[in-house]
PDB file of N, CA, C and O in Angstrom, chain B, residues numbered from 101:
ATOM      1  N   UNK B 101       0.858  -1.174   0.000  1.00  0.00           N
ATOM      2  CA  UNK B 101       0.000   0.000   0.000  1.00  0.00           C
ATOM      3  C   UNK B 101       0.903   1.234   0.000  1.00  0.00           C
ATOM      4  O   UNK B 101       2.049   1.084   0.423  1.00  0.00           O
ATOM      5  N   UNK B 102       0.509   2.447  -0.431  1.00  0.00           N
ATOM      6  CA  UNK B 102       1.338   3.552  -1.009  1.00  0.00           C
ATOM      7  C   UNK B 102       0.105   4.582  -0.764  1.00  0.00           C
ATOM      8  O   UNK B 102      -1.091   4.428  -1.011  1.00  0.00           O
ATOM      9  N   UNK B 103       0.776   5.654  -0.210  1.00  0.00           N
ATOM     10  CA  UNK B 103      -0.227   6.675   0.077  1.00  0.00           C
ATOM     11  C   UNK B 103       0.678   7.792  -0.536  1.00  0.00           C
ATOM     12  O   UNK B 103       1.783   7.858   0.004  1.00  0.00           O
ATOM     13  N   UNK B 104       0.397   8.906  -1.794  1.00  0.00           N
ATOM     14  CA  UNK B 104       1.133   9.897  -2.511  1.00  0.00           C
ATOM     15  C   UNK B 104       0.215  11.367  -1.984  1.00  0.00           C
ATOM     16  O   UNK B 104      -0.785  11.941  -2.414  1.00  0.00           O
ATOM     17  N   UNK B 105       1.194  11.599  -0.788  1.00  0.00           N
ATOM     18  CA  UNK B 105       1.108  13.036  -0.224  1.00  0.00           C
ATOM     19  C   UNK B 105       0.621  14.197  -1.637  1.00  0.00           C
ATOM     20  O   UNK B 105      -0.249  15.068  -1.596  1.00  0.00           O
ATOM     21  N   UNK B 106       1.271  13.927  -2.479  1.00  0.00           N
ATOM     22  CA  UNK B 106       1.416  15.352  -3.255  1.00  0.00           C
ATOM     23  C   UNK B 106       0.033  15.112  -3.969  1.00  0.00           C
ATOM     24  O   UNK B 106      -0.691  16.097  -4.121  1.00  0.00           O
ATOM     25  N   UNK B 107      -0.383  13.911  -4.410  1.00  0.00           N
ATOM     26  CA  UNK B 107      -1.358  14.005  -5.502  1.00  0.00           C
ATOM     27  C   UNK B 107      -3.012  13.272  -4.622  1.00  0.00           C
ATOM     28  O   UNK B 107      -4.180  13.156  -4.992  1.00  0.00           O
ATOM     29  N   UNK B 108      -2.361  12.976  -3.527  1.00  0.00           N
ATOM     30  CA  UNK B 108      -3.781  12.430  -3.200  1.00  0.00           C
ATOM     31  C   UNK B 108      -4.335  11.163  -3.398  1.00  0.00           C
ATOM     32  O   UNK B 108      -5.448  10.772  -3.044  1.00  0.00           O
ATOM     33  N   UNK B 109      -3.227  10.395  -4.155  1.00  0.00           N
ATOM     34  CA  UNK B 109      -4.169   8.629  -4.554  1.00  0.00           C
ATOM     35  C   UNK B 109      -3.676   7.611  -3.173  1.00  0.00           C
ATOM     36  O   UNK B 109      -2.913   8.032  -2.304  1.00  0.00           O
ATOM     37  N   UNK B 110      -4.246   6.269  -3.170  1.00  0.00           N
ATOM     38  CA  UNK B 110      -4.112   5.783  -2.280  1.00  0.00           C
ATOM     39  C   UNK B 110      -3.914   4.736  -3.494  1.00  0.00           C
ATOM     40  O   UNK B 110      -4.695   4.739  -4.446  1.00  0.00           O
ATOM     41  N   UNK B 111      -2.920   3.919  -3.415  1.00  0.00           N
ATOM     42  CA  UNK B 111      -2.118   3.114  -4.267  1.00  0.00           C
ATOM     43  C   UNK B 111      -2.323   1.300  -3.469  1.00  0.00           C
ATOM     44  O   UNK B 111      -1.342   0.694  -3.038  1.00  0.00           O
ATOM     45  N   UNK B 112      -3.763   0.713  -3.426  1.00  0.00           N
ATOM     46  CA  UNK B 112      -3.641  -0.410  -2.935  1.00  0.00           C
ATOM     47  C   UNK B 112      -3.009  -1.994  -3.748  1.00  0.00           C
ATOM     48  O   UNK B 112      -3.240  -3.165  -3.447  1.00  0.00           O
ATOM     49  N   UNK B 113      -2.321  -1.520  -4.639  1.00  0.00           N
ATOM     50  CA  UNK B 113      -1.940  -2.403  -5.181  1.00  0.00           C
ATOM     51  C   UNK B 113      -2.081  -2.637  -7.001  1.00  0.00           C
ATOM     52  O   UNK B 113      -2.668  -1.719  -7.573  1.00  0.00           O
ATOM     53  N   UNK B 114      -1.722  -3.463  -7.632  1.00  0.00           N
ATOM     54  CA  UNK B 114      -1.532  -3.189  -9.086  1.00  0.00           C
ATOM     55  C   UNK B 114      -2.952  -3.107  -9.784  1.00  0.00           C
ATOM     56  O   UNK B 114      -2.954  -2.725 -10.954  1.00  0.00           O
ATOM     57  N   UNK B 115      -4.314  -3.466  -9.113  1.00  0.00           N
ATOM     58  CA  UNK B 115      -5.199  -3.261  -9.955  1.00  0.00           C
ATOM     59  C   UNK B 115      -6.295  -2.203  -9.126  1.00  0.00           C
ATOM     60  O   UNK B 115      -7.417  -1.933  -9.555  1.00  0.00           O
ATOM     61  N   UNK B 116      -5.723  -1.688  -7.879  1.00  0.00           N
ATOM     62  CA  UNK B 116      -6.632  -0.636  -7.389  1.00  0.00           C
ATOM     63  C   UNK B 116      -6.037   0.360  -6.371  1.00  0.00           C
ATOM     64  O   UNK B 116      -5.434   0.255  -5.303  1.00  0.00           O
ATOM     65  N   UNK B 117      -6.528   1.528  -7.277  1.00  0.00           N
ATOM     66  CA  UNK B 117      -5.772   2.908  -7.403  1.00  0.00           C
ATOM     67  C   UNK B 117      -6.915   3.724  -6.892  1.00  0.00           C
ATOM     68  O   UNK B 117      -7.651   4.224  -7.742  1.00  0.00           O
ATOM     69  N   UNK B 118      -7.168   3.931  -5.646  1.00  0.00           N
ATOM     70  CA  UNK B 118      -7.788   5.267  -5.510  1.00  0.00           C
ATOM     71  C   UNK B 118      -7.278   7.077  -5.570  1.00  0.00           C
ATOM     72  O   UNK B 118      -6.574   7.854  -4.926  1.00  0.00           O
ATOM     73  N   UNK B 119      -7.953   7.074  -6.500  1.00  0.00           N
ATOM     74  CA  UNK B 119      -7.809   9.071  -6.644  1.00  0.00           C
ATOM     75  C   UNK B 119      -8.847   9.944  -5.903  1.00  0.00           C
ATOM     76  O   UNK B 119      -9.833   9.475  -5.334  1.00  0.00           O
ATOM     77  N   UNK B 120      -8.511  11.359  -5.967  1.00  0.00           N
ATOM     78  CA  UNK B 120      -9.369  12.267  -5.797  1.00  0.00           C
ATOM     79  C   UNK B 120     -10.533  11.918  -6.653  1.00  0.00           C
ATOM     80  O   UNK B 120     -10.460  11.230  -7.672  1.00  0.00           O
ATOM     81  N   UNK B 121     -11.364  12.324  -6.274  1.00  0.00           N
ATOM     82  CA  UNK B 121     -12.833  12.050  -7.203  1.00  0.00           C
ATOM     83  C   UNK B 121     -13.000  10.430  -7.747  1.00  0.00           C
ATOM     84  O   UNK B 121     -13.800   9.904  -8.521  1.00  0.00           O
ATOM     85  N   UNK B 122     -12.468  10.190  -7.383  1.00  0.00           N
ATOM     86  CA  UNK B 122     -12.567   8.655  -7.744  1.00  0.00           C
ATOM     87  C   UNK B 122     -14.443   7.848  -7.413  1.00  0.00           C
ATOM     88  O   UNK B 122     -14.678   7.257  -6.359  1.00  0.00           O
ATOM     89  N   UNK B 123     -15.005   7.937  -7.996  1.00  0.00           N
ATOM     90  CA  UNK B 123     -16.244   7.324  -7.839  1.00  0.00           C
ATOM     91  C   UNK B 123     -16.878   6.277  -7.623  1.00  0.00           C
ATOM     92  O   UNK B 123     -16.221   5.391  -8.170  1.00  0.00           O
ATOM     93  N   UNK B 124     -17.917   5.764  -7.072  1.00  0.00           N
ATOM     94  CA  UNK B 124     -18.604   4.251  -7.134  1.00  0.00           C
ATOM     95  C   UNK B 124     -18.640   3.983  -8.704  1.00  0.00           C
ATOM     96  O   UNK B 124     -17.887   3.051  -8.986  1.00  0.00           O
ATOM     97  N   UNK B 125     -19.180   4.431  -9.621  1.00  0.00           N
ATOM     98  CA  UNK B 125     -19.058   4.062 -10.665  1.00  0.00           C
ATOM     99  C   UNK B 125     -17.769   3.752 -11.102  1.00  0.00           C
ATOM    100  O   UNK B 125     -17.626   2.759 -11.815  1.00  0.00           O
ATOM    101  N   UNK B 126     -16.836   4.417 -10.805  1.00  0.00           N
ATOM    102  CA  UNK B 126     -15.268   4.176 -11.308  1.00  0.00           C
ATOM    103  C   UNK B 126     -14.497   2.220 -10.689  1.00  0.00           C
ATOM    104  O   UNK B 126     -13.838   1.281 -11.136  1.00  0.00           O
ATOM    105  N   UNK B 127     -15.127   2.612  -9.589  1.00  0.00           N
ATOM    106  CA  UNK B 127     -15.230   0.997  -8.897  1.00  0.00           C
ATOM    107  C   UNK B 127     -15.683   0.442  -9.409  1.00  0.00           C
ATOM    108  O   UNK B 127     -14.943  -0.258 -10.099  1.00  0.00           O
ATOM    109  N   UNK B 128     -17.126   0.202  -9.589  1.00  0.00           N
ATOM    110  CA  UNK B 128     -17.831  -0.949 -10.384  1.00  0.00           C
ATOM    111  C   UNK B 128     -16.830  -1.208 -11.750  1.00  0.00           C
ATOM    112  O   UNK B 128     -17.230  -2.256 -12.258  1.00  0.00           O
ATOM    113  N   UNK B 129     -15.672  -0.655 -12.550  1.00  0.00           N
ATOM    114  CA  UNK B 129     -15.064  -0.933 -13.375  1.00  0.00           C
ATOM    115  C   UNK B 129     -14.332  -1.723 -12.672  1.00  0.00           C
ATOM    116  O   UNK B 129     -13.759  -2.323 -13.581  1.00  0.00           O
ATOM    117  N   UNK B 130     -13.855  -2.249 -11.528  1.00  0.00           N
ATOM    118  CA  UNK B 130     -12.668  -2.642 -11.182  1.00  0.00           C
ATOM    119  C   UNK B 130     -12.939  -4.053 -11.123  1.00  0.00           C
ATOM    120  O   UNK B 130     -14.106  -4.343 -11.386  1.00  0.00           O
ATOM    121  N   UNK B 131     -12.042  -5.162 -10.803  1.00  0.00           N
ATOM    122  CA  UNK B 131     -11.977  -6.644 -10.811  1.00  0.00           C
ATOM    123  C   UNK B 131     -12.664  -6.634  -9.606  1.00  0.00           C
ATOM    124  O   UNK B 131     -13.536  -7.502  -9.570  1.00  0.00           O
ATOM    125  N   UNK B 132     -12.547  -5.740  -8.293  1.00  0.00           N
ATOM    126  CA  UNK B 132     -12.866  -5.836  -6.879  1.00  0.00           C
ATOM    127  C   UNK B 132     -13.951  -5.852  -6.705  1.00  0.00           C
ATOM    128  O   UNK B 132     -14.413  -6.490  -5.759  1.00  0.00           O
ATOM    129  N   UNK B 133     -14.799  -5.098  -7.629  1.00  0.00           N
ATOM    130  CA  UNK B 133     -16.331  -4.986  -7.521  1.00  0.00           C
ATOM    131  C   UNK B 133     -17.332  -6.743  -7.568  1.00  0.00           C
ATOM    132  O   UNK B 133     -17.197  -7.650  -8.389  1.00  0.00           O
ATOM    133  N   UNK B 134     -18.123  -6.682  -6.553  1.00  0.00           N
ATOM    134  CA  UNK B 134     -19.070  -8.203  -7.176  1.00  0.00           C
ATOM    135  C   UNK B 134     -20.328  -7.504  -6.232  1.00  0.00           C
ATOM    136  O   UNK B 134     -20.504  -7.872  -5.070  1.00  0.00           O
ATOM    137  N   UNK B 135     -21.234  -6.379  -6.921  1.00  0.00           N
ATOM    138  CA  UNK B 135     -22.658  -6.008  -6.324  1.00  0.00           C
ATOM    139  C   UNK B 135     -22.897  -5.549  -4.777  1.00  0.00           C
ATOM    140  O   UNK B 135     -23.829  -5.763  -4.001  1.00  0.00           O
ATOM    141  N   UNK B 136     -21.535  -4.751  -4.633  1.00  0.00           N
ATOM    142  CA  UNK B 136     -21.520  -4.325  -3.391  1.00  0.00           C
ATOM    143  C   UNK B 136     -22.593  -2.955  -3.595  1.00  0.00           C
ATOM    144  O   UNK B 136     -22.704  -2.296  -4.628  1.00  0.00           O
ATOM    145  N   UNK B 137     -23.256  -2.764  -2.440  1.00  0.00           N
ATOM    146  CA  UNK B 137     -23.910  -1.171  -2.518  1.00  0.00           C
ATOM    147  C   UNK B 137     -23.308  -0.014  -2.172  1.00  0.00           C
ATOM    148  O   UNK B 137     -22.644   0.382  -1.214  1.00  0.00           O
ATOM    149  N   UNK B 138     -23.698   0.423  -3.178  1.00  0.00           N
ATOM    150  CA  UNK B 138     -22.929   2.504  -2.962  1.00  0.00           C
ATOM    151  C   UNK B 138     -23.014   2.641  -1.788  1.00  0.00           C
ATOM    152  O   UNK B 138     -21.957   3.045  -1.305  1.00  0.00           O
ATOM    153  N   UNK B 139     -24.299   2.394  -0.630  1.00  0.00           N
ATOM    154  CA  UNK B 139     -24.535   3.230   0.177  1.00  0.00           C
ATOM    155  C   UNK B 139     -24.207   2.919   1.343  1.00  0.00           C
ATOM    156  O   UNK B 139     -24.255   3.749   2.251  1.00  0.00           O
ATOM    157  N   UNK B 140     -23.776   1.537   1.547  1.00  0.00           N
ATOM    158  CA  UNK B 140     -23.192   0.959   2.506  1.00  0.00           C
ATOM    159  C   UNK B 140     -21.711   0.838   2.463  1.00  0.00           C
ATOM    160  O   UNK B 140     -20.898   1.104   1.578  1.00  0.00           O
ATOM    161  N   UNK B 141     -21.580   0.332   3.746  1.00  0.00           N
ATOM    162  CA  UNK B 141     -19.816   0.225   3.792  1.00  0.00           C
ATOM    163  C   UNK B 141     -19.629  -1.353   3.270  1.00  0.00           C
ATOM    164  O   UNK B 141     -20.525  -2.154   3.535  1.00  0.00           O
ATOM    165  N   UNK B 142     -18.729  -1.683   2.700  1.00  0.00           N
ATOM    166  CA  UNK B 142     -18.392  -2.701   1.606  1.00  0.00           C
ATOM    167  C   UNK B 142     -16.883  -3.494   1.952  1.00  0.00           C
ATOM    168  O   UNK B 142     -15.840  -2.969   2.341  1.00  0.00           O
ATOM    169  N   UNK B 143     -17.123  -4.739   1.706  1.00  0.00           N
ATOM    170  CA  UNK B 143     -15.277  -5.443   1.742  1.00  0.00           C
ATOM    171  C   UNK B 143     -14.688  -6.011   0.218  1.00  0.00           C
ATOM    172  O   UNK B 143     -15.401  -6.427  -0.695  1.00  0.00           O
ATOM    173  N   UNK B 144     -13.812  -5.950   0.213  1.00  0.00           N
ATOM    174  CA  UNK B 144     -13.016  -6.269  -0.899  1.00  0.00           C
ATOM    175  C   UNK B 144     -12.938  -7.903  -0.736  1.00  0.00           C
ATOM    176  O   UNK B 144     -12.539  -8.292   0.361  1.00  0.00           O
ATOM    177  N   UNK B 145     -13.183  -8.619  -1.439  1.00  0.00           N
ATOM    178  CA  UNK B 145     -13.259 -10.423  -1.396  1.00  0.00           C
ATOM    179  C   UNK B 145     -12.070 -10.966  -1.865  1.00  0.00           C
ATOM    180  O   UNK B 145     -11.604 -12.093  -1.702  1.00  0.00           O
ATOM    181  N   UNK B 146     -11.456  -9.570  -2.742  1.00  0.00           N
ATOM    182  CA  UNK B 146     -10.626 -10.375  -3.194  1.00  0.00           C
ATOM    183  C   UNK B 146      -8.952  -9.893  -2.344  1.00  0.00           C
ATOM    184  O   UNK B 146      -8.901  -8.882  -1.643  1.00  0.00           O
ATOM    185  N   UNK B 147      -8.067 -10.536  -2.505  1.00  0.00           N
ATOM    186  CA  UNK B 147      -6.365 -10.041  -1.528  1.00  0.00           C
ATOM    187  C   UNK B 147      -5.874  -9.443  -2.712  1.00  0.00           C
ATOM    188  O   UNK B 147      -5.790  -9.964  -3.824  1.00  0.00           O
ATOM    189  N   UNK B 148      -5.461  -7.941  -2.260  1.00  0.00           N
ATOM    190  CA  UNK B 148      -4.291  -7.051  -2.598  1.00  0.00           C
ATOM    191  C   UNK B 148      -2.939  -7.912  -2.874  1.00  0.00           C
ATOM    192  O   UNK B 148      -1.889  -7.338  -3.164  1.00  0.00           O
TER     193      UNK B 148
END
């Protein structure tokens, strides 16, 4: 895990990159996603 002071992303590993503005929709693109809800708090199933 990698946290970049200057730009703001949170770097969890080679296929998930959180940015500023980074969205639920931008997630649902990711491998991590399997029908979690926006509105709740959510776990990742799969290992970093």
């Amino acid at each position: 895990m990698f946290i970049n002071l200057n730009n703001g992303t949170l770097d969890l590993g080679d296929n998930l990159v959180l940015k500023p503005n980074f969205s639920f929709d931008d997630f649902k693109k990711t491998t991590f996603y399997s029908n979690q809800d926006s509105v709740r708090m959510f776990y990742l199933d799969k290992k970093l």
